[in-house]
N, C-alpha and C positions, 0 to 999 in steps of 0.2 A: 157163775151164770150171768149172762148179758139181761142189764135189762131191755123191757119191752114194753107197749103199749097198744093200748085196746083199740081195733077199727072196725065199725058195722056194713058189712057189703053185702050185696044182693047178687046172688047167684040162680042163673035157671033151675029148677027142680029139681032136671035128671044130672047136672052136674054136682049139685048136693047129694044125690042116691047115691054118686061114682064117686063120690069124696071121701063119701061114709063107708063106702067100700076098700076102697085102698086103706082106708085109715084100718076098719078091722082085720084087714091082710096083713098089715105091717107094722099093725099092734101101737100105733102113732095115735093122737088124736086128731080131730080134721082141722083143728085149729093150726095145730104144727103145721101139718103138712099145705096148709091154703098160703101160712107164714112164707113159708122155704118157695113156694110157688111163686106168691107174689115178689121174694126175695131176687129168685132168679129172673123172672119177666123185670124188673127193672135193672137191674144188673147190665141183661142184655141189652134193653130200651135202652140204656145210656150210654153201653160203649156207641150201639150203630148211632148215635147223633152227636158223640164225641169224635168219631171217624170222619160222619158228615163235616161240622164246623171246621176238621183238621184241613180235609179238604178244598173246603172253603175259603180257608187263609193261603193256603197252597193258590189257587187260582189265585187270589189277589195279591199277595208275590209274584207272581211270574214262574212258579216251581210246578210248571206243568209240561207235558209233551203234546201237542198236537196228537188225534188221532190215526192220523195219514203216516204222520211216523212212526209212532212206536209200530204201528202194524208192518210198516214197509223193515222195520229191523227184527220182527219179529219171523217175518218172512224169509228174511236173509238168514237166521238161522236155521232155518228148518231146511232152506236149500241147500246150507255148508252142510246141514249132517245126513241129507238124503244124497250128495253125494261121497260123503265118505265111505270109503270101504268098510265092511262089519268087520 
């Protein structure tokens, strides 16, 4: 078992009433399940601003395309395969 440690949050009312619900559907306590929630909310939070920064460093390299282009090559494929025969 991983350890863990204790944090006080404040949640709206009826999201406590739906917590406590899920918890007794799935036989969890709501403490697990707030865990595994907050777990995945930052999980997510930190790849999209690990994405961002990657980005970020991309623009200040120079490892970017113009919008004008990638769309005019994007273009150009869709015209090569609207003219292909099916």
């Amino acid at each position: 078992m991983t350890a863990s440690t204790t944090m006080t949050i404040r949640l709206d009312p009826q999201v406590k009433d739906k917590l406590g619900r899920l918890a007794q559907g799935t036989r969890r306590s709501r403490s697990f399940l707030a865990g595994e929630a907050v777990g995945a909310y930052v999980d997510r939070e930190l790849a999209i601003i690990e994405g961002i920064q990657r980005g970020l460093a991309d623009m200040e390299a120079g490892r970017t395309v113009p919008h004008e282009e990638a769309m005019a090559e994007l273009q150009a494929v869709i015209d090569a395969a609207s003219d292909t025969p099916a």
